[in-house]
The first five atom37 places (N, CA, C, CB, O) and aatype in JSON, in Angstrom:
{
  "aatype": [20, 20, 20, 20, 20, 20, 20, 20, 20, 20, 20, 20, 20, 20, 20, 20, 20, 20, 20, 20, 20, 20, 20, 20, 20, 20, 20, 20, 20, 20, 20, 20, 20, 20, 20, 20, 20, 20, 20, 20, 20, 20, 20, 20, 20, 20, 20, 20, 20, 20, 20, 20, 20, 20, 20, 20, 20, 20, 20, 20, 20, 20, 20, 20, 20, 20, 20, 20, 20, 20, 20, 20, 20, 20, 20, 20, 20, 20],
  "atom_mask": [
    [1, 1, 1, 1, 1],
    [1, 1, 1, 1, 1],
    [1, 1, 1, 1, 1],
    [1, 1, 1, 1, 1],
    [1, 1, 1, 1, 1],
    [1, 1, 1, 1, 1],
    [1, 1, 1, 1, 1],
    [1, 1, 1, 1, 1],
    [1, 1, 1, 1, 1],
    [1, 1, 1, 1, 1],
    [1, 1, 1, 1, 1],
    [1, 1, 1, 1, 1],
    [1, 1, 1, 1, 1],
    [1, 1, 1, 1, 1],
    [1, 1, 1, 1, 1],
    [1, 1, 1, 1, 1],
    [1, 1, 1, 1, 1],
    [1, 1, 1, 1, 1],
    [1, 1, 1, 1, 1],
    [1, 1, 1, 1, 1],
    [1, 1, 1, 1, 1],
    [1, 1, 1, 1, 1],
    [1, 1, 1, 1, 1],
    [1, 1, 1, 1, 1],
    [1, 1, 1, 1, 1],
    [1, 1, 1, 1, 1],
    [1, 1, 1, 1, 1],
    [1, 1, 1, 1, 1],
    [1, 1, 1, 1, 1],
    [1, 1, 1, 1, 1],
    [1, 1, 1, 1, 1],
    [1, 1, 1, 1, 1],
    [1, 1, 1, 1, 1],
    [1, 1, 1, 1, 1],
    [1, 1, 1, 1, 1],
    [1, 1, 1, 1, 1],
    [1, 1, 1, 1, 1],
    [1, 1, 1, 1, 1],
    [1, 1, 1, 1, 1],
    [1, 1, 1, 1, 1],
    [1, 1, 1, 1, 1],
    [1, 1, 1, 1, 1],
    [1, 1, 1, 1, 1],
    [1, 1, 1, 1, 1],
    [1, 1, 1, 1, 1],
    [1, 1, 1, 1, 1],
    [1, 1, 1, 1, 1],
    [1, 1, 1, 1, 1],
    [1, 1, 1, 1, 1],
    [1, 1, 1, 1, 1],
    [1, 1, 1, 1, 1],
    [1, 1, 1, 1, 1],
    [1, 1, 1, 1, 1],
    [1, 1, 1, 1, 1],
    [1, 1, 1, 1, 1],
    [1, 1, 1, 1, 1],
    [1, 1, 1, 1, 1],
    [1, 1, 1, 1, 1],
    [1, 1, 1, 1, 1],
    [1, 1, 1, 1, 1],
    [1, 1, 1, 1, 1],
    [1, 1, 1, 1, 1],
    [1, 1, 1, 1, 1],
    [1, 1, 1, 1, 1],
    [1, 1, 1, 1, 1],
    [1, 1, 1, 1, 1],
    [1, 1, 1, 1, 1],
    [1, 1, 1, 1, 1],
    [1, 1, 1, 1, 1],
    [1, 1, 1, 1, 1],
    [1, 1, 1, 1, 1],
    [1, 1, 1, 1, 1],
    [1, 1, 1, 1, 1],
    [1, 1, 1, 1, 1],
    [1, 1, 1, 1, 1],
    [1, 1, 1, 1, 1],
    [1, 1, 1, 1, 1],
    [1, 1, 1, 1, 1]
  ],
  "atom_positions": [
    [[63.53, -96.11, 67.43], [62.56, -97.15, 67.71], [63.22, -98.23, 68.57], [62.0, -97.74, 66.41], [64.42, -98.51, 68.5]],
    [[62.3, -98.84, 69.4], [62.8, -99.76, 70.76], [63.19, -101.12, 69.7], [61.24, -100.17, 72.28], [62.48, -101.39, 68.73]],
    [[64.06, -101.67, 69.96], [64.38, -103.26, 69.51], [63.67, -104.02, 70.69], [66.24, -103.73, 69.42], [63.97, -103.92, 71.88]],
    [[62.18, -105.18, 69.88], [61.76, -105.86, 71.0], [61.79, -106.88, 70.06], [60.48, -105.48, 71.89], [61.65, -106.92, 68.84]],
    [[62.07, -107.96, 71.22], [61.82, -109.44, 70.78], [61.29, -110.31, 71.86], [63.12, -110.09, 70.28], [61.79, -110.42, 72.97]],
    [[60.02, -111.03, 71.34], [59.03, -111.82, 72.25], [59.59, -112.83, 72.1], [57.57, -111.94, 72.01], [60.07, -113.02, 70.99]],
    [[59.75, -113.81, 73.07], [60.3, -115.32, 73.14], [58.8, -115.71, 73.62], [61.84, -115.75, 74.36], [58.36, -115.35, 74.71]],
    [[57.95, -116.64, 72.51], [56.7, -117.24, 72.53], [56.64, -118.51, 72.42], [55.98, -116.82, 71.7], [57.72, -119.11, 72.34]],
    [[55.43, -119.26, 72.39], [55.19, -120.7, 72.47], [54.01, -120.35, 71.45], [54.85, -121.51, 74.11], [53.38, -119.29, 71.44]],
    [[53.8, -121.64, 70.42], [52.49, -121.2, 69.56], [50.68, -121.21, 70.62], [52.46, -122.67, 68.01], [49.56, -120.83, 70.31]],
    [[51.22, -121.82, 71.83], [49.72, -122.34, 72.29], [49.7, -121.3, 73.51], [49.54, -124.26, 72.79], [48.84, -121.58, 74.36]],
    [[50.41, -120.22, 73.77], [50.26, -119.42, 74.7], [49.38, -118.52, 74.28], [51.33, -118.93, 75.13], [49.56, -118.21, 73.1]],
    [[48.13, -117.77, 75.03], [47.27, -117.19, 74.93], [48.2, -115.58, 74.89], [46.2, -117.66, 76.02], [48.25, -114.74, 73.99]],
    [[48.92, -115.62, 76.43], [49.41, -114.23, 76.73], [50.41, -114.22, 75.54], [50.11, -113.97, 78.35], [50.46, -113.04, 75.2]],
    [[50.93, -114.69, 75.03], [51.68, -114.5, 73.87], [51.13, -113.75, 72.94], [52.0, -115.58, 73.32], [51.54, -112.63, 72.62]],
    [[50.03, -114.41, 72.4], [49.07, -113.64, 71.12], [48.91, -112.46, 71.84], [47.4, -114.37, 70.59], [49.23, -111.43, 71.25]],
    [[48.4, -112.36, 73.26], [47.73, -111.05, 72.96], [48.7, -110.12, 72.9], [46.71, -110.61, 73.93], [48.54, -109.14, 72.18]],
    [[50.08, -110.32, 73.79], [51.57, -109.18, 73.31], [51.84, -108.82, 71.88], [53.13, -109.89, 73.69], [52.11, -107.67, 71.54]],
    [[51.75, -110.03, 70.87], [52.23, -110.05, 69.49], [50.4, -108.81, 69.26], [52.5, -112.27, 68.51], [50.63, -107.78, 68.63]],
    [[49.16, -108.95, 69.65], [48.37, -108.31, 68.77], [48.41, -106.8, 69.57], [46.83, -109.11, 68.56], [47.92, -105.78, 69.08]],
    [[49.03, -106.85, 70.79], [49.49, -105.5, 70.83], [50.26, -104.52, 70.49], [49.64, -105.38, 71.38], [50.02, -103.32, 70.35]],
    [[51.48, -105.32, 70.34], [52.52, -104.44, 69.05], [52.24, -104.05, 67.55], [53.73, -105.26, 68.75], [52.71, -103.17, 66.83]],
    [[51.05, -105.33, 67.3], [50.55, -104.99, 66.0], [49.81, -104.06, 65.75], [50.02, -105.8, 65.52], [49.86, -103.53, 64.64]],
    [[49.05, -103.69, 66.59], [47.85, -102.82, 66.93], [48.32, -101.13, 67.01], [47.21, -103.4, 68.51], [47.9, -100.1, 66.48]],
    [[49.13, -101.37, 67.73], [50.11, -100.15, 67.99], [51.36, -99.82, 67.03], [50.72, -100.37, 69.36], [52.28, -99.18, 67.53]],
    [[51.48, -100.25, 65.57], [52.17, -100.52, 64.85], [53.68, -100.51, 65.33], [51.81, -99.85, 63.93], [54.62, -99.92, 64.8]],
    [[53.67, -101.29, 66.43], [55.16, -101.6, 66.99], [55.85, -102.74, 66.3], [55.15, -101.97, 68.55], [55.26, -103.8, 66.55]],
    [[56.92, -102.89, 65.5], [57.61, -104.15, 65.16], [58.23, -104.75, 66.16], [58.51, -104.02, 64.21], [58.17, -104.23, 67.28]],
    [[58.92, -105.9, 65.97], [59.25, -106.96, 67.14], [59.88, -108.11, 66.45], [57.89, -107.51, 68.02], [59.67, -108.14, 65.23]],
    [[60.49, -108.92, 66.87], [61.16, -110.27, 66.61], [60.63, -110.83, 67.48], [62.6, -110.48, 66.63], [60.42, -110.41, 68.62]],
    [[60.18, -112.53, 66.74], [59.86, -113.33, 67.62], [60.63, -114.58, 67.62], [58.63, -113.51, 67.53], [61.08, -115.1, 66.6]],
    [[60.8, -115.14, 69.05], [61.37, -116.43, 68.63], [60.26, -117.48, 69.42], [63.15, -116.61, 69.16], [59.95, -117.35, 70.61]],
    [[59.73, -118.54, 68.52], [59.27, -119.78, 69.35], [60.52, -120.75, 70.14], [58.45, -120.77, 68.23], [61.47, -121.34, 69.63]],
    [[60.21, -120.68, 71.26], [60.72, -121.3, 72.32], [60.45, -122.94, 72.09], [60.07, -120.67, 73.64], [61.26, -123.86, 72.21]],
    [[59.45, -122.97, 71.82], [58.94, -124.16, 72.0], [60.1, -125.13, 70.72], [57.04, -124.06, 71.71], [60.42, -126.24, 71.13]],
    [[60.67, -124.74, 69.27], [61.09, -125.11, 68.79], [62.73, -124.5, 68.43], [60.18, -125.29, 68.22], [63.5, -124.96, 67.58]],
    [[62.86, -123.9, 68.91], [64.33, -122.91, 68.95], [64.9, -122.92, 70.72], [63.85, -120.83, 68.34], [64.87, -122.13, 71.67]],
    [[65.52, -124.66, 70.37], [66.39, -124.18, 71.87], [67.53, -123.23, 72.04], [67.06, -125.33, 72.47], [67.84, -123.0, 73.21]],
    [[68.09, -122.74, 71.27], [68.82, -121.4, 71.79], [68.14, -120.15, 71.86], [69.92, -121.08, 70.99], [68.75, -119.11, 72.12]],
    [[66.77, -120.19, 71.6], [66.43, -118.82, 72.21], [65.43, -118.81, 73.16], [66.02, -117.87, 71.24], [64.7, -117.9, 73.55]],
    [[65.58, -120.77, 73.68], [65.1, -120.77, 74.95], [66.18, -120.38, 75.71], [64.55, -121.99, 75.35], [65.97, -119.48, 76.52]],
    [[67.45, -120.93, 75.62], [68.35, -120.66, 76.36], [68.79, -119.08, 76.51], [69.29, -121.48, 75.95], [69.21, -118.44, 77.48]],
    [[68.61, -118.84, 75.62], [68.93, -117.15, 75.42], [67.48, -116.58, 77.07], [68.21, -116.35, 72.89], [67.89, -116.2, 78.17]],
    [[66.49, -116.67, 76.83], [65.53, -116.33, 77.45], [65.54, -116.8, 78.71], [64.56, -116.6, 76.87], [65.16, -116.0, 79.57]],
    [[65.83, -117.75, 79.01], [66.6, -118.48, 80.3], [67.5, -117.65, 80.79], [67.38, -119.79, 80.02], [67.38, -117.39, 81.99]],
    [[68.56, -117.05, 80.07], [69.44, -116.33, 80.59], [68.96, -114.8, 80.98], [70.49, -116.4, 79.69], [69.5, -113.96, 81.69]],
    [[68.08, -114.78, 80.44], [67.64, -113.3, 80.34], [66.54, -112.88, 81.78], [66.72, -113.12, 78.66], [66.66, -111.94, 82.57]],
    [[65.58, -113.87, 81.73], [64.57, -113.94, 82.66], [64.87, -115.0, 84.0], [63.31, -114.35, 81.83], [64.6, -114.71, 85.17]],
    [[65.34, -116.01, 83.64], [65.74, -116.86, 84.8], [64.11, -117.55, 84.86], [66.42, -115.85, 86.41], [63.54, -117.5, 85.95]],
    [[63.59, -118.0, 84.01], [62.4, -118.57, 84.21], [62.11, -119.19, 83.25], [61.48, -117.85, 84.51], [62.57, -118.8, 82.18]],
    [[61.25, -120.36, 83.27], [60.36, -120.76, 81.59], [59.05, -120.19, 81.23], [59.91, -122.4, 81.44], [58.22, -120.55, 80.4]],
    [[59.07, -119.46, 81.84], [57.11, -118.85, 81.9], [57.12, -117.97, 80.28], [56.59, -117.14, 83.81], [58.14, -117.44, 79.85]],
    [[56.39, -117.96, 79.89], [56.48, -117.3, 78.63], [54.97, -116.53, 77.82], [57.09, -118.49, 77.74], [54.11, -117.24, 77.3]],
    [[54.91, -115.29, 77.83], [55.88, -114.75, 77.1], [56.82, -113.94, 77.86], [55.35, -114.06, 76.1], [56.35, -113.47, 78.9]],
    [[58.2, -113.64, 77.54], [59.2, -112.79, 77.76], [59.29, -112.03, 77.01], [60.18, -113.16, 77.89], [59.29, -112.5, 75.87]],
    [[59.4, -110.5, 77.1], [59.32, -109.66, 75.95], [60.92, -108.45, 76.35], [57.41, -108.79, 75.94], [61.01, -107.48, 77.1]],
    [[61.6, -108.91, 75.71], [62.74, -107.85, 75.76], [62.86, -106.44, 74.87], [63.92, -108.6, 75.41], [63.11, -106.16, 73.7]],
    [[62.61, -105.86, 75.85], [62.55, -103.74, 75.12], [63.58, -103.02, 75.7], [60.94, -102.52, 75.7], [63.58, -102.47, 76.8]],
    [[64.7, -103.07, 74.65], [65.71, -102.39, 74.86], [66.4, -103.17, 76.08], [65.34, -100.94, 75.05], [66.79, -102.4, 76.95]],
    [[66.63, -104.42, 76.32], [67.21, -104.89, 77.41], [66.77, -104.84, 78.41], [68.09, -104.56, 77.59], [67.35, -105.31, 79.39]],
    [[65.16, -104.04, 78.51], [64.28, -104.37, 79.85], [63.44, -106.0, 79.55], [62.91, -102.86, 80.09], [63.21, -106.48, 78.44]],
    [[63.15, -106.51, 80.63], [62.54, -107.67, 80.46], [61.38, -107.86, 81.23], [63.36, -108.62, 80.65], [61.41, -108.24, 82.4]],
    [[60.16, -107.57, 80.48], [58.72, -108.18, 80.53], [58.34, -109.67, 80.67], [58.1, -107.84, 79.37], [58.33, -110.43, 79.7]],
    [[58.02, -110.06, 82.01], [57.42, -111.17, 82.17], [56.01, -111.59, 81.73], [57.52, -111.3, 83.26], [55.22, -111.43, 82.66]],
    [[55.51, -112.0, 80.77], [54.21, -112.52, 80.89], [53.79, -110.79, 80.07], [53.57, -113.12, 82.83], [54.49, -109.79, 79.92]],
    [[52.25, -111.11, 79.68], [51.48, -110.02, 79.09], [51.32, -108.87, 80.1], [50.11, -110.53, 78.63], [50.17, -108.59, 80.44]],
    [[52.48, -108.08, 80.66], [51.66, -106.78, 81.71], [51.59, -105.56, 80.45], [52.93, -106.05, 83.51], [52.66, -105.16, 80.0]],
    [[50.78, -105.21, 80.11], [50.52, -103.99, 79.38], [50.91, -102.66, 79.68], [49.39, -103.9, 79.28], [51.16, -101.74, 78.9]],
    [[50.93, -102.69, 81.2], [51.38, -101.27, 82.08], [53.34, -101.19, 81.53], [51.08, -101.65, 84.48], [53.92, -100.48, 80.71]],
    [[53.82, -102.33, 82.51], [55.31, -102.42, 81.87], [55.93, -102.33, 80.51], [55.72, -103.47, 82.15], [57.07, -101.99, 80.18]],
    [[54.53, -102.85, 79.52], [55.2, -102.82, 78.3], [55.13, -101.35, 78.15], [54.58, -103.69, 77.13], [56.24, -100.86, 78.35]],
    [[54.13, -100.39, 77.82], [54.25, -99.3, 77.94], [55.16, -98.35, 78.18], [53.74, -99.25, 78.39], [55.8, -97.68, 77.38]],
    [[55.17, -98.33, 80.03], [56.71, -97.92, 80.23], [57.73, -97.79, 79.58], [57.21, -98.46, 80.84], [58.23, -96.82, 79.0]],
    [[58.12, -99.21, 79.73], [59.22, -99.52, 78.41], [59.48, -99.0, 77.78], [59.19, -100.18, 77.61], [60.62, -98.54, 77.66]],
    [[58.44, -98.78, 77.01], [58.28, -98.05, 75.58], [57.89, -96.61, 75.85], [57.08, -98.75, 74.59], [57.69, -96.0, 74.8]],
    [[57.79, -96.15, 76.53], [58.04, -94.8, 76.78], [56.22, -93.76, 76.29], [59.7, -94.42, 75.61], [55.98, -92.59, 75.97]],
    [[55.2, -95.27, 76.52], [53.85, -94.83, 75.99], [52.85, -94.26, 77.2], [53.13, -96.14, 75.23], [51.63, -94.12, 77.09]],
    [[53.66, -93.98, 78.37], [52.54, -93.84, 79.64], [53.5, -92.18, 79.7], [52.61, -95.41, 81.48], [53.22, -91.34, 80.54]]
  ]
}
């Protein structure tokens, strides 16, 4: 199974809908709020080079924002 972890904000829309896609798809995940955990803003900073959020790391690939196609991929679901 893929190790993913979403770096979220509570008021991001595209956030929820990543977190209700893994749920949906009974995918587990780690999340970190950004908004209150500055080291896993910084972590995500390092990772993406951006503040845009959500960031979704699968297996050390990195998902910008909600693309459903990429997450897939990723995950080896297409």
């Amino acid at each position: 199974m893929a190790k993913i972890t979403i770096y979220s904000t509570p008021s991001c829309m595209y956030c929820k809908m990543a977190k209700e896609f893994f749920t949906k798809n009974n995918i587990a995940y780690s999340e970190h709020d950004i908004a209150v955990d500055d080291a896993a803003r910084d972590e995500m900073l390092a990772k993406s080079g951006q503040m845009g959020v959500p960031v979704i790391d699968i297996d050390g690939k990195i998902v910008v924002g909600f693309d459903r196609g990429a997450i897939e991929a990723a995950l080896g679901m297409k």
